[in-house]
C-alpha positions in Angstrom: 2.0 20.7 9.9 -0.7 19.4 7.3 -4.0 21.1 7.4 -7.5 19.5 7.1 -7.9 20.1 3.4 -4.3 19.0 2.5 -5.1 15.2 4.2 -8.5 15.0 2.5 -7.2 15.7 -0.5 -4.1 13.5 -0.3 -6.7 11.0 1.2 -9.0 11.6 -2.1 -6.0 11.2 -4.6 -4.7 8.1 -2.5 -7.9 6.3 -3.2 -8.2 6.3 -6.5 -4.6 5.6 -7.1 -4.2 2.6 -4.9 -7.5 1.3 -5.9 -6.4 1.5 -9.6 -3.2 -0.2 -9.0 -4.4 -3.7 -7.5 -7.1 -3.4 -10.4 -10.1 -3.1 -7.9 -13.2 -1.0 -9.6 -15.0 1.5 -7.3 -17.9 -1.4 -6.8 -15.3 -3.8 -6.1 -13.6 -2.0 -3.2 -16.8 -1.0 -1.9 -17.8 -4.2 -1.0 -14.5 -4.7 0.6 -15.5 -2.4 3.2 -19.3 -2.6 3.0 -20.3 0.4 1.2 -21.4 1.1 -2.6 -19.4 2.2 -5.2 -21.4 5.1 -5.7 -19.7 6.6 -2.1 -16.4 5.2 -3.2 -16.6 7.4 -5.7 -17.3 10.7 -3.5 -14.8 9.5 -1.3 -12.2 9.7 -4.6 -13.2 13.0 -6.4 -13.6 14.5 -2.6 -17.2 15.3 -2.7 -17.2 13.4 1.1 -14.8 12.8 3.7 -15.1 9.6 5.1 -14.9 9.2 9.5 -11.6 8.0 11.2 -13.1 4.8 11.4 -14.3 4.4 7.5 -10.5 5.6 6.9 -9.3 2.9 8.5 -11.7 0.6 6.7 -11.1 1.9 3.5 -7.2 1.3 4.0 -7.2 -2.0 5.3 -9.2 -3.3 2.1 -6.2 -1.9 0.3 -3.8 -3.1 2.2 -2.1 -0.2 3.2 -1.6 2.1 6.1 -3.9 4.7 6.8 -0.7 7.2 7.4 0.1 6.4 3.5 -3.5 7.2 2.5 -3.2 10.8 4.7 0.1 12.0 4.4 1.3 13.7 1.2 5.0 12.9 2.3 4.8 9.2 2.9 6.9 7.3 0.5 6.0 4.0 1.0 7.0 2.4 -1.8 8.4 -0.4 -0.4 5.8 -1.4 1.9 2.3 -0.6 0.3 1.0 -3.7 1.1 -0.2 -4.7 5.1 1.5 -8.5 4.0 4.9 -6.8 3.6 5.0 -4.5 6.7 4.0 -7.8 8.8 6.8 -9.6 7.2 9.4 -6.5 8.2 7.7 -6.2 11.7 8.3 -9.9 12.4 12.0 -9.5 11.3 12.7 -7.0 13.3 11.5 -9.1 16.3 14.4 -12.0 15.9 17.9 -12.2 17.1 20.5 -10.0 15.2 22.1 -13.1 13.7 18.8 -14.6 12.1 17.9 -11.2 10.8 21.7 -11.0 9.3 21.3 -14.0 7.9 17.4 -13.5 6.2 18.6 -10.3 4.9 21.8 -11.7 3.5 19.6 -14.4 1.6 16.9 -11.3 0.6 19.9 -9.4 -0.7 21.2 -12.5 -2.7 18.0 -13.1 -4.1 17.0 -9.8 -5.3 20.5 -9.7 -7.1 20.0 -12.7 -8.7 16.9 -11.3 -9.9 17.6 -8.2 -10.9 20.8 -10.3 -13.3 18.8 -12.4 -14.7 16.5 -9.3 -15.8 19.8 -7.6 -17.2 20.3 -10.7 -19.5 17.3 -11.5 -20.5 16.3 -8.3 -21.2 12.7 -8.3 -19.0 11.2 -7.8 -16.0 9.2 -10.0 -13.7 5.7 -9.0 -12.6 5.3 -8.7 -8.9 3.3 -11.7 -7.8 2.0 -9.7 -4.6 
């Protein structure tokens, strides 16, 4: 079981990592959830441990869950955006043969990709 400190600090670390990543500054996220960037920064070096509902704030403006800002464990690589997790939510909710089919074509299409990569030698950026 994870203990208070443990999901502060993972919580802390979270911050400043997925902040980083979508290229947000500390005054830029701030305003996304109507603080200063001065806090933001607390909030990252763990100087001040934000309420449940600040959390959840602080999450949403990065578009991710507020499990993968807490828990150490959570790999959520493949869905660290909210945009992606609605997208996998909403397939889950049509009939088996529509999902077969949507993830057939996904499949396709990230082959494709990832061949064309092979030959030309580069990657594409993400355009999330």
């Amino acid at each position: 079981m994870l203990k208070p400190h443990d999901i502060a600090a993972t919580f802390a670390k979270r911050i400043e990592e997925v902040r980083t990543s979508k290229g947000l500054s500390q005054a830029e996220l701030a305003k996304k959830f109507g603080t200063s960037a001065a806090v933001v920064g607390r909030y990252e070096r763990g100087g001040s441990t934000p309420s449940i509902e600040v959390a959840r704030k602080i999450a949403d403006a990065l578009d991710v869950t507020l499990d993968y800002m807490t828990d150490p464990e959570s790999q959520l690589d493949a869905v660290k955006d909210q945009e992606m997790l609605n997208r996998l939510n909403q397939l889950g909710t049509l009939p088996a043969e529509d999902r077969t089919r949507i993830i057939e074509l996904v499949d396709a299409l990230i082959r494709d990709s990832k061949t064309r990569s092979a030959y030309t030698g580069t990657k594409r950026k993400n355009s999330a």
